[in-house]
N, C-alpha and C positions, 0 to 999 in steps of 0.2 A: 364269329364276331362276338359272340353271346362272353365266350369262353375267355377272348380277349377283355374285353370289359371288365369282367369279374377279376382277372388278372390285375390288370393296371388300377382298380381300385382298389383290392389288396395290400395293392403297390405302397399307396398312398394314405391308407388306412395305418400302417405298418411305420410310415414315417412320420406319419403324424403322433401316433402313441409313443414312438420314441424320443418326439420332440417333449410331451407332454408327461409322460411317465415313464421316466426309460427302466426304472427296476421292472416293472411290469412287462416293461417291452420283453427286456433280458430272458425274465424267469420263465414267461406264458407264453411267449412267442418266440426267440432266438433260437433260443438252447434246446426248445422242442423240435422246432422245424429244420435245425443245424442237422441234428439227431437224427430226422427223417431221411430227410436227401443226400446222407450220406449210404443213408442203407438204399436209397433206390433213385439214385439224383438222372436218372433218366425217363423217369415216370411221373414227373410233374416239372410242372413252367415255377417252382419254387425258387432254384438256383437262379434263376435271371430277376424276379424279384426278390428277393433278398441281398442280391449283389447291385441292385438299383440302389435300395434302400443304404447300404452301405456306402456306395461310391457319392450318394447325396449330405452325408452328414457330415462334420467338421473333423478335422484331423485327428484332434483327439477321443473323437467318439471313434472312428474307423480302430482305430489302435488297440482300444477298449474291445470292441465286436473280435477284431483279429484276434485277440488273446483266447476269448468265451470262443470261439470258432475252434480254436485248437485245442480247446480243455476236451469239447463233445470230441473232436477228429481223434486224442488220444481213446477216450472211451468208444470208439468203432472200431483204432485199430486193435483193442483186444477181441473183439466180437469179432473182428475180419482176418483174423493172426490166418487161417487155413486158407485164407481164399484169398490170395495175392492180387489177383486180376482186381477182384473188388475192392482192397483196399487202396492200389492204385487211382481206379476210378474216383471212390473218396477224397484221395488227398488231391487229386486233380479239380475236384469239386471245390476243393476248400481253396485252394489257388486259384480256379475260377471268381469264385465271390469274393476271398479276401485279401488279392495279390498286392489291389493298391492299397489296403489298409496294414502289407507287412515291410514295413521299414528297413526290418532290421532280418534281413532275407538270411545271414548265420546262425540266430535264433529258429526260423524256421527249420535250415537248412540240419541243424543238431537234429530237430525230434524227427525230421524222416528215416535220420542216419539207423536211429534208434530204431525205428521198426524194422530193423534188418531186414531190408527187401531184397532178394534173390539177384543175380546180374538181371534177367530175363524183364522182370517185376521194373528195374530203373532204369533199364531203356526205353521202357513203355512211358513211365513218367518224366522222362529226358522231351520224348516224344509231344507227349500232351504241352508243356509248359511250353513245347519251341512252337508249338499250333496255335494256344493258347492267345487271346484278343488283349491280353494285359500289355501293358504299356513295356516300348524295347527296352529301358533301363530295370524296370523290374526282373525282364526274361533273361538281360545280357546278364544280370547281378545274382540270379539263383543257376546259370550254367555255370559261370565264373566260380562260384562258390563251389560244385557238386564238382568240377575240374580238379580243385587244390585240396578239396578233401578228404574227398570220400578216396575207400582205400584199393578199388578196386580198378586194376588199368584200365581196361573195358568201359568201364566208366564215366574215366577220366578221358579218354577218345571219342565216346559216344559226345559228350558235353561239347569239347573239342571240336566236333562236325556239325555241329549245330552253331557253336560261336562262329566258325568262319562264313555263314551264311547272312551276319549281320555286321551294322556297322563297327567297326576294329579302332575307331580312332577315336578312342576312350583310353585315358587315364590308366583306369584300373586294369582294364583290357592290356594296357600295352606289356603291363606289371606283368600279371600273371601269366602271361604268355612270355615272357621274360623267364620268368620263374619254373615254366614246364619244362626248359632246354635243359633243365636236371631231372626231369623226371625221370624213375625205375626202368620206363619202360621205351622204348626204343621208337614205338610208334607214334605212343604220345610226343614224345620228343621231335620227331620228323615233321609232324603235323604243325606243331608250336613252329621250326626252323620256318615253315614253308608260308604259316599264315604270318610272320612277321617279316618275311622281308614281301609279302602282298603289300606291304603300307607304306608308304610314302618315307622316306630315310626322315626328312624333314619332322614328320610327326615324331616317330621313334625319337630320335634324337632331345626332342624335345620336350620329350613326355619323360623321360628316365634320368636321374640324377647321373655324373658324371662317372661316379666309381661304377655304379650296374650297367649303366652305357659299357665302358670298360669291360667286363664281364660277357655282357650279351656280346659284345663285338667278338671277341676272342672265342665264346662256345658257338657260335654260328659259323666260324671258320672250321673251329675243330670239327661241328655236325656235316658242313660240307665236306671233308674228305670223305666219310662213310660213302655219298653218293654222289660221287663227282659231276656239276654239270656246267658248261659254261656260260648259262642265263643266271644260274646262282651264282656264280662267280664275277661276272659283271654287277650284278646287283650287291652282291657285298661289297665292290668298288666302289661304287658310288656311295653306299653306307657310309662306309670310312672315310670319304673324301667331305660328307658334311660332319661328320663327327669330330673331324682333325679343324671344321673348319667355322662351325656353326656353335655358339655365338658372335666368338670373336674370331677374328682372322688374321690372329699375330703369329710370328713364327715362333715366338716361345711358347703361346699357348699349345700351338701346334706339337711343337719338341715334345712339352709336356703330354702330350694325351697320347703321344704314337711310344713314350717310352713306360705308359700302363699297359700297354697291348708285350710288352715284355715277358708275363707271367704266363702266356699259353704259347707254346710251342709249336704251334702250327705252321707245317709249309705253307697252304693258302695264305693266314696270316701274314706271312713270312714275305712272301712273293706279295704279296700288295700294298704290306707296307714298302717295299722295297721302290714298288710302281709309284708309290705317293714320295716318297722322298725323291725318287729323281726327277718326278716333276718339278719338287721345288726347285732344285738345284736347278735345273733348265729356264727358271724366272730369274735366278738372281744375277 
């Protein structure tokens, strides 16, 4: 209890100096204590206050602390260059305390690139962040990112198995899942076909502008011939039956969106649009 105590009046000690003298906060307290529980952040109750301390102050102080946070986290990971596992832990630390205070999760997402961690080393950190108590748009927004960037397929799959375990009917989500159906690698690609037709046609449809609609529709046909199945091929029926027909439901818009699906060559394609047009024909 004793121990508690001392904690949470730390807590408070800590944000009140920051209220009141935040260079000093910075100088004699941040950047030392950042410094610490990077080298041993499972050895003191510091990361849980300090990330208290953090999640209490106003947007732009958080912003502030995130940057001084990753100036120290670059100065460990040269101390930690041998020791992967530990620099891990670190940067897990630093995503621990300062996940809501990083906005701008590309900037983050650059300087871990940078400490060229091992495949082994970014599974483990894939791992931590999908565990991790930070809020789902921050987690969906640094897999999202480590999916389209980083260069490793492995990688890019690991991220991947992690996003489909969260909510999919996001914006960005739909995009970049959109965008893996080109990826290098074949798994990644399979994964992307599988987790987008999981989501409602209605969302998709509605979340992609007409010409990548156009696109997605067309490389989801071509990914299904690789592995033919016919719950995939019902579901991409239905895809294209709201796509041909969501917003509007004229027959010229109609014409129009079934003679973009032109430029992929696909039997599946082929055979459903085929299925869609004589449907019409059988109304008029």
């Amino acid at each position: 209890m004793d121990r508690v105590l001392t904690a949470t009046h730390r807590g408070l000690a800590m944000s009140s100096l920051l209220e009141t003298t935040p260079k000093v906060f910075v100088d004699e307290v941040f950047r030392p204590m950042m410094a610490y529980v990077y080298q041993d952040p499972m050895e003191t109750t510091l990361p849980d206050e300090l990330k208290e301390v953090v999640h209490a102050t106003d947007a732009n102080r958080r912003r502030s602390l995130g940057h001084i946070a990753m100036e120290e986290l670059l100065h460990a990971a040269n101390l930690l260059a041998r020791d992967e596992e530990r620099l891990v832990e670190a940067i897990a630390t630093y995503w621990d305390i300062c996940s809501v205070a990083t906005d701008d999760i590309p900037w983050f997402i650059d300087h871990v690139l940078d400490m060229k961690l091992a495949k082994k080393a970014k599974r483990q950190l894939l791992q931590c962040v999908a565990e991790s108590d930070a809020s789902d748009d921050a987690k969906r927004d640094f897999l999202l990112a480590m999916m389209q960037t980083d260069s490793l397929s492995d990688t890019r799959e690991q991220a991947l198995k992690h996003l489909v375990t969260m909510d999919l009917v996001d914006a960005s989500a739909i995009h970049a899942l959109a965008h893996q159906l080109r990826d290098k690698s074949k798994r990644v690609q399979r994964l992307a076909f599988t987790s987008l037709l999981s989501i409602a046609p209605e969302m998709i449809v509605g979340h992609l502008e007409s010409t990548l609609m156009a696109q997605t529709m067309g490389l989801l046909c071509v990914l299904n011939q690789d592995v033919p199945s016919q719950g995939d091929h019902e579901l991409l029926g239905r895809l294209l039956v709201v796509y041909c027909t969501w917003p509007q439901q004229t027959m010229q818009a109609t014409c129009s969106k079934l003679l973009a699906l032109d430029a992929y060559p696909s039997p599946v394609l082929q055979s459903l649009v085929r299925d869609h047009i004589r449907r019409l024909v059988s109304r008029v």
